[in-house]
Structures are given as structure tokens and as C-alpha cells.
Rosetta silent file (secondary structure, phi, psi, omega in degrees, C-alpha in Angstrom):
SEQUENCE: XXXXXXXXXXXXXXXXXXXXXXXXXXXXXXXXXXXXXXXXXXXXXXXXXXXXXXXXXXXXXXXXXXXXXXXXXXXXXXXXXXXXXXXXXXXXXXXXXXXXXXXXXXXXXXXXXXXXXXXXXXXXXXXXXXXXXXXXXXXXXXXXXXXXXXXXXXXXXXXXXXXXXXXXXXXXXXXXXXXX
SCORE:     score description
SCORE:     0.000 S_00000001
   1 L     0.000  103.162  141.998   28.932   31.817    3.414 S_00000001
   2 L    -3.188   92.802  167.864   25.922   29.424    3.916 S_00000001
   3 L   -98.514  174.754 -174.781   25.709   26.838    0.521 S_00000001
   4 L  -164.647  154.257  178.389   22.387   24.720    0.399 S_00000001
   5 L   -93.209  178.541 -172.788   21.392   22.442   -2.392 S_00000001
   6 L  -127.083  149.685  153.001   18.381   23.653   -4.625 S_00000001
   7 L   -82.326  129.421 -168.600   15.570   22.251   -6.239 S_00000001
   8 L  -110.268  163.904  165.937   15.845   22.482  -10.046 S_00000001
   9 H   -60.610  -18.111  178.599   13.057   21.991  -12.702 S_00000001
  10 H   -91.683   -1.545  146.547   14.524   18.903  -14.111 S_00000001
  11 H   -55.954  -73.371  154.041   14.306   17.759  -10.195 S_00000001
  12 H    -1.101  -76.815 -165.515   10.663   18.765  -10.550 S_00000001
  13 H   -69.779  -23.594 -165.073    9.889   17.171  -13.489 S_00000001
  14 H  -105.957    5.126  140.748   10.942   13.970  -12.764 S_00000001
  15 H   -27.675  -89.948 -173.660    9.045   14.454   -9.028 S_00000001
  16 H   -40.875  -21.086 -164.468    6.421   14.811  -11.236 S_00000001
  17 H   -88.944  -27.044  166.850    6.891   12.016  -13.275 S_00000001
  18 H   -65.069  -51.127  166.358    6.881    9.934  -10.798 S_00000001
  19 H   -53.227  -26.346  165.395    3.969   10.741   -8.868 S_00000001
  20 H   -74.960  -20.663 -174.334    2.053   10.467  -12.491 S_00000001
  21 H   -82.575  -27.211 -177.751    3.528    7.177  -12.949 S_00000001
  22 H   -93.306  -20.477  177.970    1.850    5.980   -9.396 S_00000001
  23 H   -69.847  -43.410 -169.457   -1.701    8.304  -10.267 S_00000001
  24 H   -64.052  -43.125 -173.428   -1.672    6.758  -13.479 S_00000001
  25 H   -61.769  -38.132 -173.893   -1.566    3.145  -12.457 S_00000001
  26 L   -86.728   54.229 -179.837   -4.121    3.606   -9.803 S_00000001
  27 L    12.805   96.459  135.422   -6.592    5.630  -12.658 S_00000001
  28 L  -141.565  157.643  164.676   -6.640    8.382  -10.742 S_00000001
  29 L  -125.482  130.384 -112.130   -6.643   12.092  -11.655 S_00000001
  30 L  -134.203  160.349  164.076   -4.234   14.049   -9.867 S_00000001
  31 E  -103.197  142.623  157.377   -3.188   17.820   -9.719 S_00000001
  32 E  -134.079  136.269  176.393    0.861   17.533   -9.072 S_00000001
  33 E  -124.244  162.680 -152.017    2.177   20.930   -8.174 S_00000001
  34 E  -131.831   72.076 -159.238    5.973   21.569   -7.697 S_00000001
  35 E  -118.965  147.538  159.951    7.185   24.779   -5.264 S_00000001
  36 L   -61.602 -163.230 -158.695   10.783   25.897   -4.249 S_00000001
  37 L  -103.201   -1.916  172.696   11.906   26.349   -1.141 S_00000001
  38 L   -87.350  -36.814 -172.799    9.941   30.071   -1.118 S_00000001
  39 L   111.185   -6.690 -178.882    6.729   28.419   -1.620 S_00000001
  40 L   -83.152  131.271 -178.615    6.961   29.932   -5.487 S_00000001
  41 E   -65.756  135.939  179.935    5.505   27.696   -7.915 S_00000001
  42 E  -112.331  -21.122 -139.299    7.934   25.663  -10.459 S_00000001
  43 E  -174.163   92.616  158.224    5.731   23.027  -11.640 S_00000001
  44 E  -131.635  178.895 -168.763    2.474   22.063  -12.281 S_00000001
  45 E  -144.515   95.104 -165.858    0.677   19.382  -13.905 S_00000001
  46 E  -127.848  142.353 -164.134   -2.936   18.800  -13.890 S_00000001
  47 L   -60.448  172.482  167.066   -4.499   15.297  -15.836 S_00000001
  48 L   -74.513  -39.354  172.774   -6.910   17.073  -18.433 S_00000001
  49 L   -63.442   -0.373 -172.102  -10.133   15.473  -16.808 S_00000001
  50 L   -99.490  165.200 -155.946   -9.507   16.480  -12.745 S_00000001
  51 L   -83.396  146.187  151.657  -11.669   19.282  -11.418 S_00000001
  52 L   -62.035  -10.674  178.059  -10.131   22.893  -11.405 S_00000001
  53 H   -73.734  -43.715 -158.319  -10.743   23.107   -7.788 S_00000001
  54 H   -79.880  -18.829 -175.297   -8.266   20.950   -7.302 S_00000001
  55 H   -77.748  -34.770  174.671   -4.959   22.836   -9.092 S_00000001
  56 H   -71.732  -31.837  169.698   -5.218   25.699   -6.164 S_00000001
  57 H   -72.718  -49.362  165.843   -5.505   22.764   -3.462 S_00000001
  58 H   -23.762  -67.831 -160.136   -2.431   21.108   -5.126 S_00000001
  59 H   -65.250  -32.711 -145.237   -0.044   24.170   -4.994 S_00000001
  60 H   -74.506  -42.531  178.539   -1.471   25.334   -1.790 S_00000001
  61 H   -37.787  -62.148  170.552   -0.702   21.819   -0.139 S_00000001
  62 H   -42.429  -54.473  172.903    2.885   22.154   -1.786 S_00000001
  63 H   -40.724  -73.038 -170.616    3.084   25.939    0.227 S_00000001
  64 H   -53.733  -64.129  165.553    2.085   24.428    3.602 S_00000001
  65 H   -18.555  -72.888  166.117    4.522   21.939    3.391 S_00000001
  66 H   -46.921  -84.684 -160.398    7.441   24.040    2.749 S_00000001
  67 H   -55.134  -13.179  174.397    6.061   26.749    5.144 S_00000001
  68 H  -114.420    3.537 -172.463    5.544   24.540    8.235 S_00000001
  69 L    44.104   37.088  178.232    8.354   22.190    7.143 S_00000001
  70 L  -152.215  159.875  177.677    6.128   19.044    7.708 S_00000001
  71 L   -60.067  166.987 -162.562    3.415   17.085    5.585 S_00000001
  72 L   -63.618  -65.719 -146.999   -0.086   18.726    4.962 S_00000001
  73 L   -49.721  -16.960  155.307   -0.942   15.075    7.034 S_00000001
  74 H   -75.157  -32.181  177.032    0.137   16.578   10.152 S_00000001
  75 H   -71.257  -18.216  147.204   -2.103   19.303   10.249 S_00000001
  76 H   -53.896  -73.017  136.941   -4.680   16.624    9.386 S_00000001
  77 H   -22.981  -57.111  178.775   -4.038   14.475   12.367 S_00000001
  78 H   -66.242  -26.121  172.498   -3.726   17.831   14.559 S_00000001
  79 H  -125.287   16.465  167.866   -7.154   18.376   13.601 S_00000001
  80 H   -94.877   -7.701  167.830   -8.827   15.061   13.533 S_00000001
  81 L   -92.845   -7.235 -160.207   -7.573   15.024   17.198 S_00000001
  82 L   159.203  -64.988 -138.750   -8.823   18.152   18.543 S_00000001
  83 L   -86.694   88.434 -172.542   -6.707   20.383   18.076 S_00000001
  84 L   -78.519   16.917  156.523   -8.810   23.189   16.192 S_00000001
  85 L   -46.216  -48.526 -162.004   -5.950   25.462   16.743 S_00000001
  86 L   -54.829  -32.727 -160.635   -4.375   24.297   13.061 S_00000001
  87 L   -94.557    7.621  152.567   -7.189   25.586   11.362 S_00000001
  88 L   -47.540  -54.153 -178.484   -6.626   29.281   12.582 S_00000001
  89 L   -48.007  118.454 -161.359   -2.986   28.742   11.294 S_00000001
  90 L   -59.635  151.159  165.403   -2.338   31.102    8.194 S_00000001
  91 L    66.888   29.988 -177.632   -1.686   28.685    4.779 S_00000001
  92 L   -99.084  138.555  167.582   -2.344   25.179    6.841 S_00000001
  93 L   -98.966   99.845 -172.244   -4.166   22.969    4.600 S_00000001
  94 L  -102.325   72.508 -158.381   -5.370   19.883    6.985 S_00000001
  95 L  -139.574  153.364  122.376   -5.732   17.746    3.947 S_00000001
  96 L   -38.748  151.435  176.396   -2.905   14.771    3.252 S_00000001
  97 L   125.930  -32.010  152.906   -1.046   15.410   -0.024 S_00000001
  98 E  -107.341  144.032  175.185    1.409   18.121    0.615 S_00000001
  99 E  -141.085  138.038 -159.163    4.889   16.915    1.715 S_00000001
 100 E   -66.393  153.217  177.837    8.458   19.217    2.216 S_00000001
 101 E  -106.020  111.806 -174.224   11.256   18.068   -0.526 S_00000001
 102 E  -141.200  131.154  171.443   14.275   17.719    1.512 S_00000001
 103 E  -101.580   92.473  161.953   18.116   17.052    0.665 S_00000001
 104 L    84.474   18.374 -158.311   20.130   16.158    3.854 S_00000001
 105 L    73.813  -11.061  173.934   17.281   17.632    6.044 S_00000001
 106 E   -48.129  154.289 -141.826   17.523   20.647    4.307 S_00000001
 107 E  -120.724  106.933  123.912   13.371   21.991    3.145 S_00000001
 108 E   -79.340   12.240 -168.232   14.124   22.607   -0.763 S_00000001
 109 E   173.081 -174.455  172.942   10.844   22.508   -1.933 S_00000001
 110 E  -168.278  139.676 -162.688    7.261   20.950   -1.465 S_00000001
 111 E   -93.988  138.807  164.146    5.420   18.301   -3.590 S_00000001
 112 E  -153.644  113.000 -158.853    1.517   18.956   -3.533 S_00000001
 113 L   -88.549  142.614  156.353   -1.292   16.388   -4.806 S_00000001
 114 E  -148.724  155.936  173.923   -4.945   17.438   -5.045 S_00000001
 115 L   151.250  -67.664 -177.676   -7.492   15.259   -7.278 S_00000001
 116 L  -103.937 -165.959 -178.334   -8.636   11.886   -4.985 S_00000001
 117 L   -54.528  123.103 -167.823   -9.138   11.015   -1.361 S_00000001
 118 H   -58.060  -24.273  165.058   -6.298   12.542    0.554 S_00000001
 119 H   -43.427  -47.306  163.010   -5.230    9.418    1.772 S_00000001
 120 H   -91.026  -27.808  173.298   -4.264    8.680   -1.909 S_00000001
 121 H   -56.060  -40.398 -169.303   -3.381   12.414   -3.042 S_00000001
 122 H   -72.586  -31.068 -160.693   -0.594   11.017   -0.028 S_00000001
 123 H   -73.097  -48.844 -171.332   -0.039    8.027   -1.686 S_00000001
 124 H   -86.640    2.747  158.752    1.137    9.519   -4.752 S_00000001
 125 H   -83.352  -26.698  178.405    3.352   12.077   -3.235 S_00000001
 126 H   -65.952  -49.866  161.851    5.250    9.316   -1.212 S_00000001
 127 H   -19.687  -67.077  160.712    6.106    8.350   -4.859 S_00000001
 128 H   -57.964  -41.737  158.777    7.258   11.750   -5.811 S_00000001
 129 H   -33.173  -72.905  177.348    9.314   11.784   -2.438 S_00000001
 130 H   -27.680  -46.802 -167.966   10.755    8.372   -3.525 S_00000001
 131 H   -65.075  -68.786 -148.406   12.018    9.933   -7.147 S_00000001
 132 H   -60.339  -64.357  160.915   13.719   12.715   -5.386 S_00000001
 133 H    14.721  -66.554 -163.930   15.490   10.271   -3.205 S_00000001
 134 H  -100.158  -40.681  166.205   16.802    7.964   -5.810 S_00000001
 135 H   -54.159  -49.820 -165.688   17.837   11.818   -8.119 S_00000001
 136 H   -63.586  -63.910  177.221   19.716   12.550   -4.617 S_00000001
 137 L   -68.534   21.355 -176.274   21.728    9.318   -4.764 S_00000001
 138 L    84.833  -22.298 -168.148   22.383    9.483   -8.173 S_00000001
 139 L   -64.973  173.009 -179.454   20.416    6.752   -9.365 S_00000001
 140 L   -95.235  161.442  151.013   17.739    6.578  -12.236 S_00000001
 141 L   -45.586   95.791  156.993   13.936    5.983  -11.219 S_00000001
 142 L  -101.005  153.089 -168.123   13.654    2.688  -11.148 S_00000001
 143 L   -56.930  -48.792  172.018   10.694    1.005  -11.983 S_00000001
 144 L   -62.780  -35.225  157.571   10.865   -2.049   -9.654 S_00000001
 145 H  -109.770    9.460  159.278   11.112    0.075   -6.430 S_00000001
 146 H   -89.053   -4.055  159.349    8.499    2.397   -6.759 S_00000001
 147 H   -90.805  -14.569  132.440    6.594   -0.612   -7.080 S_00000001
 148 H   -33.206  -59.020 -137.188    8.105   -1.621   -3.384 S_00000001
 149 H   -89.531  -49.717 -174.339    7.417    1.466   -2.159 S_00000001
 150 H   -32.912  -48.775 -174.314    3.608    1.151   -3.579 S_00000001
 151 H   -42.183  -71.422 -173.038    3.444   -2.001   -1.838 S_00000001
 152 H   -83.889   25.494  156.482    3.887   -0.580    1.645 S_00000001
 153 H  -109.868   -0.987  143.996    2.224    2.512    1.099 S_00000001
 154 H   -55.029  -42.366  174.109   -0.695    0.681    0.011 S_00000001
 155 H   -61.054  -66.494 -167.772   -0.466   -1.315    3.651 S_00000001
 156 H   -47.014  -40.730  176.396    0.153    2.023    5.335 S_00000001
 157 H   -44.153  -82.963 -136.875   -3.102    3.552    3.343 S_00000001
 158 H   -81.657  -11.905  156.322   -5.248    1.134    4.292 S_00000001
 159 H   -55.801  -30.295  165.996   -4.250    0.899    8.139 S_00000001
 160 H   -74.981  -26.657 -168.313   -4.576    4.980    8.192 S_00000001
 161 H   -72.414  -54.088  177.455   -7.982    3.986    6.137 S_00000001
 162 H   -49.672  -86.448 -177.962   -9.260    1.743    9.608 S_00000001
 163 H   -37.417  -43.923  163.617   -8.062    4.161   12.039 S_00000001
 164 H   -41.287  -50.526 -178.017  -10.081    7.300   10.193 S_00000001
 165 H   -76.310  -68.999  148.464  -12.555    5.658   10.463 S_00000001
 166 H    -4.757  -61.619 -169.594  -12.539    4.672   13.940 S_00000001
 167 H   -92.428   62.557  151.756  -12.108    8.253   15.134 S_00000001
 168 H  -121.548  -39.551  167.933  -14.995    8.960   12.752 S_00000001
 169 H   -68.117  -43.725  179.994  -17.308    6.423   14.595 S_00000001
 170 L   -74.341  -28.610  150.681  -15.864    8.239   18.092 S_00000001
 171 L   -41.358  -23.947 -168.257  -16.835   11.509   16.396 S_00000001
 172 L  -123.174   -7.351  150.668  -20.616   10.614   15.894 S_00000001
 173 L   -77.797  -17.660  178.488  -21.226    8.965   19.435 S_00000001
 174 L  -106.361    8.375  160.893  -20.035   11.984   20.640 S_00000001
 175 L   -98.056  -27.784  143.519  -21.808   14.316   18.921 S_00000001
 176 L   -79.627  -24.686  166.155  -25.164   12.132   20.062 S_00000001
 177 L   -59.026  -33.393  164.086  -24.130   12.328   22.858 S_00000001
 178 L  -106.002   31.111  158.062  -24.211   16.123   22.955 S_00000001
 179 L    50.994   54.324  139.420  -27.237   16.143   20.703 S_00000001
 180 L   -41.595    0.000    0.000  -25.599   17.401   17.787 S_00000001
């Protein structure tokens, strides 16, 4: 018989807690949604001030993840390159923000931010990632290396922030160019 580890709600919550602890520092307000390894919701969280639009884009993010076993941010890439296949693809979100919860490569869940720029809805999921991590090895959240981790996902942000833009400038010569 097949064993697998599980995602539990007090994994969840303290996901969550993390990912509130990195929205909160940057004042932002965040959706954090929580799903098993079905795509069924376990968790959600939304600050009281973020838009309601944003609680369906959370979970859904959290879905895609799990159901394609990769972040929302590929299907973002895949369709800032071209590839307009992705957005045919049922339950793809091509937003940054959802990412798969995984123990030992195993997919037990998916984390899914909606609220800011997706670049940061990403930011604060690497956060939630981080948690589950540090829950896997036994350890407590510590404070001191989600503020590491901030560091270089702050770097990584704003080098993904140049390149967007870049293919954003090569998006609008080529659409004068074909009189768009």
C-alpha cells in the first residue's frame, strides 16, 4: 500500500501565518487561501480591507498549482512568451501567486495569494513555502530567516520586475509595428 504525507490544518495555519507575517510587513492586503492535495479548500484568510475579487483569485491560484503541479508563475511566463496555448488550459490562472506545497516532491497541497501585484502575491507565498519547509524539518518559524529569505526574494522581485518590463516594451514595438 502507497503511504504519502498529508497536509493538515495546523500545517495550513501556520502557511498562513507566515505569508501574513511577510504581507503584513510589506502593508499589503493579501487573500491567503490553503487547498489539499484535491484542490479542496482548507484555509482561507482574507485581511478585512482587500477587495472580494480577490478571495476567488486566491483559492483558484492555490487549485492551479496543485492541478498542474507547478507555480501559477509558469503559466505566466508561458504566456508572456507566446504561448497562448495556457490560456485555453482548463483552471490555469497565468497570474504569479499560486505555488504546489510539497513534502519530499510529493504535491500535498497549494498555497494561493491574491490582493497586490502578482509579483508580490509571489513574494508572499515564497514565505508560506519557507514555513512549510522549516514544519517539514521540525523546526519552529523562525523569525530571522524569513527575513533571509525576504532579502533574496526581494532581489529576485525586482530582477523579474526589469525583465517584465522589457518584454512589455518588446510587446508595444511590436504591436506598432503591426498597427495595433
Amino acid at each position: 500500500m502507497y503511504s504519502k504525507p498529508i497536509l493538515t490544518l495546523d500545517n495550513a495555519k501556520s502557511i498562513a501565518a507566515a505569508a501574513e507575517a511577510e504581507a503584513l510587513q510589506n502593508h499589503w492586503r493579501v487573500v491567503i487561501a490553503v487547498v489539499d492535495d484535491g484542490g479542496h479548500l482548507l484555509y482561507l484568510q482574507r485581511s478585512h480591507d482587500t477587495q472580494f475579487g480577490s478571495v476567488e483569485t486566491a483559492v483558484q491560484k492555490a487549485r492551479a498549482a496543485v492541478a498542474f503541479q507547478r507555480p501559477t508563475k509558469a503559466s505566466e511566463e508561458a504566456v508572456m512568451s507566446g504561448r497562448l496555448i495556457h490560456l485555453a488550459l482548463p483552471g490555469v490562472i497565468p497570474a504569479e501567486g499560486g505555488v504546489p506545497l510539497r513534502i519530499d516532491g510529493v504535491v500535498i497541497g497549494g498555497l494561493g495569494i491574491s490582493g497586490v501585484r502578482s509579483f508580490q502575491d509571489g513574494q508572499i507565498a515564497a514565505a508560506g513555502t519557507a514555513a512549510l519547509t522549516q514544519i517539514v524539518q521540525g523546526a519552529s518559524i523562525n523569525p530571522n530567516s524569513v527575513a533571509m529569505l525576504r532579502c533574496s526574494i526581494n532581489f529576485n522581485a525586482y530582477i523579474s520586475n526589469i525583465c517584465g518590463a522589457l518584454k512589455f516594451i518588446s510587446r508595444l514595438a511590436w504591436l506598432r509595428i503591426l498597427n495595433f
